[in-house]
C-alpha positions as CSV (number, residue, x, y, z in Angstrom):
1,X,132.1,199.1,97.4
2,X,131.9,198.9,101.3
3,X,129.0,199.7,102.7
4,X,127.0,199.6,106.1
5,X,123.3,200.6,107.4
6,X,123.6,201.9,111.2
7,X,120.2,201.7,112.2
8,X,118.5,204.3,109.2
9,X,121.8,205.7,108.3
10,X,123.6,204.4,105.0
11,X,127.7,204.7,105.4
12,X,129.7,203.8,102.3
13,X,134.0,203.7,101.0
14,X,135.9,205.6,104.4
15,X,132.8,206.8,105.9
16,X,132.0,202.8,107.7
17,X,132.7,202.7,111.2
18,X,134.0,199.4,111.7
19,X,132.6,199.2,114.6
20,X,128.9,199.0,116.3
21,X,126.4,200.7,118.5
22,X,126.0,197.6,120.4
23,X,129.6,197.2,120.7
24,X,129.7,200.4,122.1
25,X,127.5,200.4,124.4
26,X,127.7,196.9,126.3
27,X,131.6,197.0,126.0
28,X,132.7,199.7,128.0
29,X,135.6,199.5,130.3
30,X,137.3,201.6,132.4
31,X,136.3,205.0,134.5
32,X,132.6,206.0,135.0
33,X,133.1,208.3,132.8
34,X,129.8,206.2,130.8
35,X,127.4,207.4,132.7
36,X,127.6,210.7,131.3
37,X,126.3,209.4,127.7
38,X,124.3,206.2,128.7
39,X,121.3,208.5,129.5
40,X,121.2,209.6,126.3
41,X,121.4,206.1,124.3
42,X,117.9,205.9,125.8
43,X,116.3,208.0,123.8
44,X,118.1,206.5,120.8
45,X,116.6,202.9,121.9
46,X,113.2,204.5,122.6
47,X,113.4,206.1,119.2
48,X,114.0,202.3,117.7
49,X,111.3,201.1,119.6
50,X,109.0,203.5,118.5
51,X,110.1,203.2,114.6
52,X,109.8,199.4,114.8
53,X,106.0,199.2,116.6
54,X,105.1,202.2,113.6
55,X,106.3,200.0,111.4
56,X,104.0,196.9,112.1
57,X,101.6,197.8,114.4
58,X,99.2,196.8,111.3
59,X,100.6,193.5,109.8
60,X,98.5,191.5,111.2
61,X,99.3,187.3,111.4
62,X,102.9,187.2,111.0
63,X,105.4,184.4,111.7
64,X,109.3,184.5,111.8
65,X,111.6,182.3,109.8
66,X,115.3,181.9,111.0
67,X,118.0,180.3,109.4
68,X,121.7,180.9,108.5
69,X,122.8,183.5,106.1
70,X,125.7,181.6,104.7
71,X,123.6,178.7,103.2
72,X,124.6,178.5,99.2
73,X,121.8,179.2,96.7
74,X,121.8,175.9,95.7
75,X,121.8,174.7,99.7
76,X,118.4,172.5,99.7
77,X,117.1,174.2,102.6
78,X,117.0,177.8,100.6
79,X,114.4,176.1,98.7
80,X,113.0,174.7,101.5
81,X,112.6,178.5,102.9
82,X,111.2,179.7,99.9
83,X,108.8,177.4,100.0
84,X,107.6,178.2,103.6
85,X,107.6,181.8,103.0
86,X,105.7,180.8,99.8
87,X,103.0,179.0,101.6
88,X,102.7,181.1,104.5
89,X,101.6,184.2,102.4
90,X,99.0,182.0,100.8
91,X,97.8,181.3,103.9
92,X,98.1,185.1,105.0
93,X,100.4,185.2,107.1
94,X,102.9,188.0,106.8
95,X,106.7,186.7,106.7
96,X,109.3,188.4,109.0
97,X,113.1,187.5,108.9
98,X,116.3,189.2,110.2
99,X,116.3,190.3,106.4
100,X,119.9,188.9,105.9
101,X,121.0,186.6,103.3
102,X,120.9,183.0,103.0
103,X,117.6,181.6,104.3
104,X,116.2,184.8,105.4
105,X,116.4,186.0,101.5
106,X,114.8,182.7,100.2
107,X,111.6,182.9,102.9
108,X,111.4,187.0,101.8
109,X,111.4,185.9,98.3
110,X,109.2,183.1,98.5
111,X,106.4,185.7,100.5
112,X,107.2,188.4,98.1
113,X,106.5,186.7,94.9
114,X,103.9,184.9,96.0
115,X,102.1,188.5,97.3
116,X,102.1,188.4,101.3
117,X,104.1,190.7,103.2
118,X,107.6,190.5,103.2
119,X,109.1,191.9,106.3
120,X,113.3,192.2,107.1
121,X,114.6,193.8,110.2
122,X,118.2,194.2,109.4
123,X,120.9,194.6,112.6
124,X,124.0,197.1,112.2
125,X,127.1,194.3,111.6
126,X,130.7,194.9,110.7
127,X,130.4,192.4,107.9
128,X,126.8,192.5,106.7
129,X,125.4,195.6,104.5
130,X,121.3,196.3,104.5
131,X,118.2,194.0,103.4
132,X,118.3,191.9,101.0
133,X,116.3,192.8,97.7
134,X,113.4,190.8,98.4
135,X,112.3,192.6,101.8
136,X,109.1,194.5,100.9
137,X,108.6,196.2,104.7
138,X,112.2,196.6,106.3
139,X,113.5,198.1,109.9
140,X,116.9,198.3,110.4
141,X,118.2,198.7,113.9
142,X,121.2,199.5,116.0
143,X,120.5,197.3,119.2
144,X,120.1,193.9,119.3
145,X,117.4,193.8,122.0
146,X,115.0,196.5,120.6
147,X,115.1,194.4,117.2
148,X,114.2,190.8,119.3
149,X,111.1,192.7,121.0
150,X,109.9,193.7,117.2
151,X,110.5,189.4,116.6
152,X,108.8,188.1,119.8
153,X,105.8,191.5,119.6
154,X,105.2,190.8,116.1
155,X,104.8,187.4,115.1
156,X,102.6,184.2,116.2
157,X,105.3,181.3,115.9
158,X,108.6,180.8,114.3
159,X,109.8,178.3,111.8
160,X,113.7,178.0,112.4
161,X,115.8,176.7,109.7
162,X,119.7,175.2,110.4
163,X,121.8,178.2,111.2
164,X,124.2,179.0,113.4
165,X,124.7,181.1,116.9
166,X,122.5,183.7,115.6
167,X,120.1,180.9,115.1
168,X,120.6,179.1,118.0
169,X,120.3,182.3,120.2
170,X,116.1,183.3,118.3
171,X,115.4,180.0,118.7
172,X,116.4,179.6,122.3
173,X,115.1,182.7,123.3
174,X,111.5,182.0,122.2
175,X,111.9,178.7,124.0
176,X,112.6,180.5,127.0
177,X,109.9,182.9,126.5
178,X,107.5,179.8,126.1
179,X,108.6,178.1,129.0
180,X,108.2,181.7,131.7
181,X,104.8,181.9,129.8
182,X,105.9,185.5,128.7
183,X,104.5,184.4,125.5
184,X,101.7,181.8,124.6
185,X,100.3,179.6,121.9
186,X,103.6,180.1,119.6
187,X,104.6,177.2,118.0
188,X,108.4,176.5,117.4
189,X,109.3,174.5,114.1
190,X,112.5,173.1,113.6
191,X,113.1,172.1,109.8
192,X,116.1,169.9,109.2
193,X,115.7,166.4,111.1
194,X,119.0,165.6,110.2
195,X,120.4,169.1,111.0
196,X,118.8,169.6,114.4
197,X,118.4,166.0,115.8
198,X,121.5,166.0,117.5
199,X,121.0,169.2,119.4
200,X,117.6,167.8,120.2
201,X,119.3,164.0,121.5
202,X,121.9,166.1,123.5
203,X,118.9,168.2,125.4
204,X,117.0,164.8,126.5
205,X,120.1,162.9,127.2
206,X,122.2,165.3,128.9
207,X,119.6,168.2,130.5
208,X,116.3,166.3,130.9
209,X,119.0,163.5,132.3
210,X,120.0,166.3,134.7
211,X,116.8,167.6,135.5
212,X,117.7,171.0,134.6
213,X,114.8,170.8,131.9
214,X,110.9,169.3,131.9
215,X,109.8,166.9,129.2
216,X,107.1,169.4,128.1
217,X,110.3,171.8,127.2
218,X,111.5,169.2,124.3
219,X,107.3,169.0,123.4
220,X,107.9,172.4,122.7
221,X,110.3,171.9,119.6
222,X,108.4,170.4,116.6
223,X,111.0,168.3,114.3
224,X,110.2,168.4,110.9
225,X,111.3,167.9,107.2
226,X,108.3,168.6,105.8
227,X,107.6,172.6,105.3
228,X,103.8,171.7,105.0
229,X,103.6,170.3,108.1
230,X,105.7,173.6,109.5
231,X,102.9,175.8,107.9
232,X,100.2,173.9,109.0
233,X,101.0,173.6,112.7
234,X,100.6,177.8,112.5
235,X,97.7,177.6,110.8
236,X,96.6,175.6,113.7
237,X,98.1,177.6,116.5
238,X,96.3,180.9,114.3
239,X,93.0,178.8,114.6
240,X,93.5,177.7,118.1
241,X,94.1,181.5,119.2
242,X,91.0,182.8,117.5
243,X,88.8,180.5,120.0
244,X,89.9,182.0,123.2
C-alpha cells in the first residue's frame, strides 16, 4: 500500500502527493505571484517549530546517530548502531535519529530495548513512509531546516555512521556549526575507518593543502571502529560540560 506522512498528516493509495512541501516552497519559478502564499508558510514553519521544541524540551542528554537508510540488516554497521544506541541509553543518554530505516532503525532499536529514549524525527519524502517501529518519541516534519534546528537544539554530539548525502550534509553541518562556535563542546564521531578515511585523506590533502581549512577542523572529526570508544568520548564531553 503506498503511503506517506506530510508533516502529522498520514496520506495513503491516490491520496499521496508525489510531491513535497519543501519542494514547493524552495522551487518556485516564474511570476511573483509567491509572495502571495509565502507569508503564510510561516506560520506552518512556526507551527513545526513549536511542535518539535514541545516535543523535547524535557529529554534531557541526548545524542544523534546518522547513518544510511539503505544498509542491509545483515550490513555490520546495523549492529554496530544497535550497539551504540544500546550503550548510550545505559549511559542515559536519550537517542535521536532521522527515524528512517537502515542505521537509524538499528540505533532506535538498540535505545529502545535497552529502556532509554528512543527519539525519530521523520522528513516528508517521495519515497520514504513514517518512523520506523522502534521510535518511541517521534516528530515528523515538512521542512528540512525546522527538523535540523530540533537535531543541532536537542542533542550534545553526534555519532555518524557511513551513509550517503543525507549523511554527508548532518555531518557537515555540525562541523560547520563547530567551527562558527554556533555550537560548543559537541563531539563528532565518525564510525567506519575504512568507510570514512578517504573522505578524511582528501580534506587534509586537498583543503588543509589549500588553506581553505585549519588543522583543528580535521581534530574535530574523531575516526573510530570502536562504538565504545564513540560512547565514551560523549560521556566525556557530558562530564566536561557539567564543570563549566
Amino acid at each position: 500500500m503506498r503511503s506517506k506522512f506530510k508533516g502529522p498528516i498520514l496520506q495513503r493509495r491516490n491520496q499521496v502527493d508525489p510531491g513535497t512541501t519543501d519542494q514547493r516552497l524552495l522551487d518556485s519559478r516564474g511570476e511573483g505571484n509567491w509572495v502571495h502564499t509565502d507569508p503564510w508558510r510561516v506560520l506552518r514553519m512556526q507551527a513545526e517549530l513549536v511542535e518539535g521544541f514541545g516535543a523535547l524540551a524535557e529529554l534531557g542528554p541526548a545524542i544523534a546517530v546518522f547513518g544510511s537508510a539503505r544498509l542491509a540488516a545483515d550490513n555490520p554497521w546495523r549492529a554496530a548502531a544497535e550497539t551504540v544506541g544500546r550503550r548510550l541509553a545505559e549511559e542515559g543518554f536519550a537517542v535521536i535519529t532521522g527515524g528512517g530505516p537502515g542505521a537509524m532503525e538499528s540505533a532506535n532499536k538498540g535505545a529502545s530495548e535497552a529502556g532509554g529514549v528512543s527519539v525519530g524525527l521523520g522528513i516528508e519524502l517521495p519515497w520514504e513512509s513514517g518512523l520506523n517501529e522502534w521510535v518511541d518519541v517521534g516528530v515528523n516534519f515538512r521542512y528540512f531546516f525546522a527538523r535540523k534546528t530540533m537535531f543541532v537544539k536537542y542533542a550534545q554530539g553526534f555519532v555518524v555512521f557511513p551513509g550517503g548525502v543525507g549523511t554527508l550534509d548532518e555531518l557537515f553541518e555540525a562541523l560547520t556549526l563547530v567551527q562558527t562556535e554556533k555550537i560548543t563542546d559537541f563531539p563528532i564521531v565518525l564510525v567506519g575507518a575504512s568507510y570514512w578515511r578517504g573522505l578524511l585523506d582528501w580534506m587534509r590533502g586537498t583543503q588543509l593543502a589549500a588553506g581553505t581549512i585549519s588543522e583543528v577542523d580535521l581534530d574535530r572529526l574523531i575516526l573510530t571502529d570502536d562504538v565504545e570508544e564513540a560512547v565514551a568520548r560523549m560521556i566525556t564531553a557530558r562530564e566536561e560540560g557539567s564543570h563549566r
